[in-house]
N, C-alpha and C positions, 0 to 999 in steps of 0.2 A: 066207734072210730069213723063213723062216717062225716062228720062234718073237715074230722083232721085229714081223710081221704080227698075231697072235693078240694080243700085248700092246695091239696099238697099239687093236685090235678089241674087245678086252672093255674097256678103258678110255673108248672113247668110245662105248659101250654104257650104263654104270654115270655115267658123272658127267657128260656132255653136255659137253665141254670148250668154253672157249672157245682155249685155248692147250693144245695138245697137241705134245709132239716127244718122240723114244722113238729113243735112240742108242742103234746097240752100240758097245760100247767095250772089245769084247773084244780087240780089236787091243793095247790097251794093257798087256793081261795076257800072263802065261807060258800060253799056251792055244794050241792046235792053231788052223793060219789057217782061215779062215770058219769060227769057233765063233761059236755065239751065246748064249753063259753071261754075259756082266756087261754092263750097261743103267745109260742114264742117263734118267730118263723128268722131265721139265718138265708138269706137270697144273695148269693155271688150271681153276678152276670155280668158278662159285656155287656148287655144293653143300656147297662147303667152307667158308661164311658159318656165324658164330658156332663154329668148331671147331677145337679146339687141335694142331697140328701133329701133336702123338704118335695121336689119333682119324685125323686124316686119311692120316696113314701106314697103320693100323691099318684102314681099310677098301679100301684098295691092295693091301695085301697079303691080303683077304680076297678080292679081285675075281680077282687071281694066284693065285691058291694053286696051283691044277694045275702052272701055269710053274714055282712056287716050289718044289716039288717034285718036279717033274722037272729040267728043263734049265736053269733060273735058278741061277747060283752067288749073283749081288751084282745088287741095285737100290739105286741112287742115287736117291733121291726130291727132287723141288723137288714142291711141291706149292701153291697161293699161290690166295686170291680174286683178284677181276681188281683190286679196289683196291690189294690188294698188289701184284698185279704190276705195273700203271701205278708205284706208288714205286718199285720196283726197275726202273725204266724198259725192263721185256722182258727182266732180263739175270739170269742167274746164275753163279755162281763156276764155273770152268771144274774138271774133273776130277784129281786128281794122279795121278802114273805111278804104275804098278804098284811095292811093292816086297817084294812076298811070294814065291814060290815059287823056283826056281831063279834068281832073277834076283839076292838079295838078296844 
């Protein structure tokens, strides 16, 4: 769990979350068991007030870079103010299965 540690760690470093959850979901992939290369990371924050989905993706991935470049294959971004996330009452679309590598 250490890479899911360091994500979860620089992320509420950088944007003070209100809603924070940082899944592996490597399990889901053609990947060696306890890999931690593919993540599904839910980020509420103010910080994200006035800014358009593709900027807030965009400094996620600036706060990751090291991960991204090393051991991160795939991040799944939700990213949402808390007004958003109150109409989305807490929830996001659940992940679909793997169908790339050997599995396909």
């Amino acid at each position: 769990m250490e890479v899911q540690a360091r994500i979860e760690q620089r992320l509420t470093e950088a944007f003070e979350p209100v809603v924070l959850t940082v899944d592996n979901e490597s399990y889901m992939h053609h990947v060696p068991e306890g890999s931690e290369t593919h993540f599904k990371v839910v980020l509420v924050s103010d910080a994200f007030q006035g800014m358009l989905p593709v900027k807030r993706h965009q400094q996620v991935y600036q706060v990751l870079a090291d991960e991204m470049q090393s051991a991160v294959h795939a991040l799944a971004l939700h990213t949402h103010t808390r007004e958003e996330w109150d109409r989305l009452g807490g929830k996001v679309t659940a992940s679909p299965n793997c169908k790339g590598g050997s599995n396909a």
